[in-house]
C-alpha positions as CSV (number, residue, x, y, z in Angstrom):
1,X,123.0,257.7,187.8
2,X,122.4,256.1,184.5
3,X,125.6,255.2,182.5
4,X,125.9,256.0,178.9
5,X,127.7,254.3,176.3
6,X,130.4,256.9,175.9
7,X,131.4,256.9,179.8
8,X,131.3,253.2,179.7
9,X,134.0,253.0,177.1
10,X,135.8,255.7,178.6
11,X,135.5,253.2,182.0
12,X,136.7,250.3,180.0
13,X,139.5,252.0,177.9
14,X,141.3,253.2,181.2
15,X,140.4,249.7,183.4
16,X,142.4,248.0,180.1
17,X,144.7,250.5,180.7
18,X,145.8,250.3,184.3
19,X,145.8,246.5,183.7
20,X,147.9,246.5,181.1
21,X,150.6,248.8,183.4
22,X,150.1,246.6,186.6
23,X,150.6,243.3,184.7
24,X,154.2,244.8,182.8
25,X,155.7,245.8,186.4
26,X,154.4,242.8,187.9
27,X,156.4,240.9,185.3
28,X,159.6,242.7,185.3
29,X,159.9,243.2,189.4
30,X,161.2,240.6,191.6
31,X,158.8,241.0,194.9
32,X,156.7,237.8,194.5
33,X,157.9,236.2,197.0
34,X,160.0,237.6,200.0
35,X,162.1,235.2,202.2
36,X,162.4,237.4,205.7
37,X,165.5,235.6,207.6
38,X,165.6,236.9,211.3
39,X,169.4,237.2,211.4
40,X,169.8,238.3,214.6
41,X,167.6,235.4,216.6
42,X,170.3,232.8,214.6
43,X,172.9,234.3,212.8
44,X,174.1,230.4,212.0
45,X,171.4,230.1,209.3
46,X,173.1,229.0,206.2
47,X,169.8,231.1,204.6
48,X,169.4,234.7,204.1
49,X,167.0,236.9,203.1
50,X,165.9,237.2,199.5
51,X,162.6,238.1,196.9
52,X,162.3,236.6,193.8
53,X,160.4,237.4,190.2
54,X,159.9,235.2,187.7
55,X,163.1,236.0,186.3
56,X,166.0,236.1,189.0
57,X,166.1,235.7,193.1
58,X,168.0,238.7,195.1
59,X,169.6,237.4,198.0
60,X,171.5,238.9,200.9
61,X,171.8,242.4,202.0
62,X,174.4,243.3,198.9
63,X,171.2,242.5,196.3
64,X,173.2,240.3,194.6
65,X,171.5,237.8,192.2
66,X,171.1,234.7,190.3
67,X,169.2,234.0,186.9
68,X,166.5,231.6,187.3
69,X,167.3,228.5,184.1
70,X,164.8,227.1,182.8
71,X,166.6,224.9,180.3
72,X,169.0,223.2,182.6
73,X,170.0,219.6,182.7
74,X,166.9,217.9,183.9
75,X,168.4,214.0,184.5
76,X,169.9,214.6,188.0
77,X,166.3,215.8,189.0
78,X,163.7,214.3,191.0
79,X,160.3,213.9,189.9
80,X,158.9,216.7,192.2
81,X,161.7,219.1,191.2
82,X,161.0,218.6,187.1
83,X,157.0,218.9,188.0
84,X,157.8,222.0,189.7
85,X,160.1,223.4,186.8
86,X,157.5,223.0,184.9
87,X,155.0,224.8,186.5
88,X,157.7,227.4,186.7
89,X,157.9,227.3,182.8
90,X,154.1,227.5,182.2
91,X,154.0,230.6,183.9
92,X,156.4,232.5,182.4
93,X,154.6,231.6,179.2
94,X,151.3,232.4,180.6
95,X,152.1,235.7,182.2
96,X,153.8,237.3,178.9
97,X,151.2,235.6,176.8
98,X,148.4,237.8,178.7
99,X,150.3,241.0,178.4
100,X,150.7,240.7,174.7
101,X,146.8,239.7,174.2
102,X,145.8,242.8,176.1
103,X,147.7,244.8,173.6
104,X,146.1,243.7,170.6
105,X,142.6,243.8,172.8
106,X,143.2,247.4,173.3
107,X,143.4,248.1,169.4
108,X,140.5,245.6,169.0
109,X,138.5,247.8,171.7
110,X,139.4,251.2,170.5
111,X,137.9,250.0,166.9
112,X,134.9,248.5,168.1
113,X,134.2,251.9,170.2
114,X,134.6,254.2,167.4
115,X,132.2,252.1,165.2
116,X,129.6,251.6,167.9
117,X,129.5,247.8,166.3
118,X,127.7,245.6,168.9
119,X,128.9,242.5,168.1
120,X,132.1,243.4,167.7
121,X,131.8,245.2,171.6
122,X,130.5,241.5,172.5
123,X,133.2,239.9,170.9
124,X,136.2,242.0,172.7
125,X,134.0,241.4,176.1
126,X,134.7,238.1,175.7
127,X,138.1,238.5,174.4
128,X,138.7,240.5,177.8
129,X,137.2,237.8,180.2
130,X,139.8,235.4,178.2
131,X,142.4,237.5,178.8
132,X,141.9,237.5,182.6
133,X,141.3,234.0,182.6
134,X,145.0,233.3,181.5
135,X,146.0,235.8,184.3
136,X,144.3,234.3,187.2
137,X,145.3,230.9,186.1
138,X,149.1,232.2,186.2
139,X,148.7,233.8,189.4
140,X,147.1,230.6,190.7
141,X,149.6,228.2,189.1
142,X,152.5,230.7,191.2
143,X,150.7,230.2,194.3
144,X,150.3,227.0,193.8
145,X,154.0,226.4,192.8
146,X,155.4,227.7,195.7
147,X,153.7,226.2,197.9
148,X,155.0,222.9,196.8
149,X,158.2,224.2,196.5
150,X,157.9,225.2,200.2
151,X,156.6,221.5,201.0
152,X,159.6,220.3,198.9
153,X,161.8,222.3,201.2
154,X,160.3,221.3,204.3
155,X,161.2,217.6,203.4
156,X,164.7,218.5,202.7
157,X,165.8,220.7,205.5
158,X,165.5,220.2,209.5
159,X,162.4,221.8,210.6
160,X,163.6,223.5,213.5
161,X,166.1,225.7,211.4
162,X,163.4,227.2,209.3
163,X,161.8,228.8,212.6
164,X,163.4,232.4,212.1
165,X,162.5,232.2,208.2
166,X,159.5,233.9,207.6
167,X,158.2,233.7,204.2
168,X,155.3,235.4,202.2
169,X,153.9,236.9,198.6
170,X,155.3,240.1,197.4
171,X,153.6,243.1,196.3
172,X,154.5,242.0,192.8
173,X,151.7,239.5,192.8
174,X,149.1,241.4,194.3
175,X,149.8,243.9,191.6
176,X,148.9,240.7,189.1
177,X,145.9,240.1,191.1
178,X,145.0,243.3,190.7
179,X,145.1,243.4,187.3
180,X,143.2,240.2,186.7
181,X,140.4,242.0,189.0
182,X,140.5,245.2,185.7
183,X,140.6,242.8,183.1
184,X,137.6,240.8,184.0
185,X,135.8,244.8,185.1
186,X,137.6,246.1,181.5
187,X,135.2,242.8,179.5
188,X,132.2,243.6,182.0
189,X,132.3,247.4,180.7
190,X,132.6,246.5,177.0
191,X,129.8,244.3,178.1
192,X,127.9,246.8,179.3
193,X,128.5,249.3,176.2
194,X,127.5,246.7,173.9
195,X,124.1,246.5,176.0
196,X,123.8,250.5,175.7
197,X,124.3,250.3,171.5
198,X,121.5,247.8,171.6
199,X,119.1,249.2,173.0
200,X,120.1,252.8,170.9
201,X,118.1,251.5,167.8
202,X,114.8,251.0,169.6
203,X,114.9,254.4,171.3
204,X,116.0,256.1,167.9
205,X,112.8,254.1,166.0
206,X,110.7,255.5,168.7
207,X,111.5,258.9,168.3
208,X,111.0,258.8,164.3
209,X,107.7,257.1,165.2
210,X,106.3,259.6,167.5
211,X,106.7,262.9,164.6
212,X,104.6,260.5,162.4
213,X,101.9,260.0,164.3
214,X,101.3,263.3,165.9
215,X,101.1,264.1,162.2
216,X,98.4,261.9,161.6
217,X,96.6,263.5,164.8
């Protein structure tokens, strides 16, 4: 089934959409990253069990919590600990940065649909693909981070008493994945209806043509 240029805006407006929703709770919830502390194997652990946004970490079974500073006296710091605050800080720019740009991408698109403009559907395609590029580079920049942060750990602490701490990614960053993954579909749709006005002008110059010449028939 052929698509026209109407559903593929229709495709594109609620793919930007959904994005847009999965990116703001993936910002504002604290599951992207879960430390799972088996209590009950070693109940000496001076860890417990915790998940952590971008914002705060939860810890223990009371949900209490702690703000995460990112403007906190730096000198007593080792080199490894400022590089990874500053990871930390790049991604708290990037993240917000992409929710706001899919805001003012969703006006752009809503224009470009209603005038059936072609290169301006080319121009918010692109926009789009931008837009998810700054999201997968935030969400790879995270992974990234805590994996060094888990390295850093590891160098710090005795092996042996990290065996009952499991750690992994939250749901809270798969929801950020998944939003990348409708951004970059939300430019390829644009890109798509932008195809679909082009090729509108030949078929309409074929149909005025064909009256004409069964007139001169």
């Amino acid at each position: 089934m052929k698509m026209n240029f109407g559903s593929a805006v229709v495709a594109a407006g609620l793919c930007g959409l959904m994005s847009f929703i999965l990116l703001a709770v993936s910002i504002a919830t604290e599951y992207w990253y879960i430390i799972d502390v088996d209590e009950g194997k070693n109940s000496s652990l001076e860890y417990s069990s915790s998940h952590s946004g971008l914002w705060r970490i939860y810890e223990g079974p009371n949900g209490s919590y702690h703000d995460i500073s990112f403007y906190t006296d730096t000198s007593q710091h080792t080199e490894q600990e400022k590089h990874l605050l500053d990871l930390h800080r790049v991604i708290v720019v990037l993240l917000p940065l992409s929710l706001v740009l899919l805001v003012f991408g969703g006006i752009f698109a809503l224009v470009a649909s209603l005038t059936q403009s072609c290169s301006l559907l080319i121009c918010i395609s692109v926009y789009f693909l931008i837009c998810s590029l700054l999201t997968v580079c935030a969400v790879s920049l995270y992974i990234s981070y805590s994996q060094q942060a888990l390295e850093e750990l590891r160098l710090t602490v005795d092996v042996d008493s990290l065996t009952h701490v499991h750690m992994s990614y939250g749901w809270s960053l798969a929801m950020a994945c998944v939003s990348f993954s409708l951004e970059l579909l939300t430019g390829l749709l644009l890109l798509l209806a932008a195809h679909l006005v082009q090729r509108e002008p030949a078929r309409d110059r074929l149909s005025q043509s064909e009256p004409q010449s069964l007139r001169l028939q």
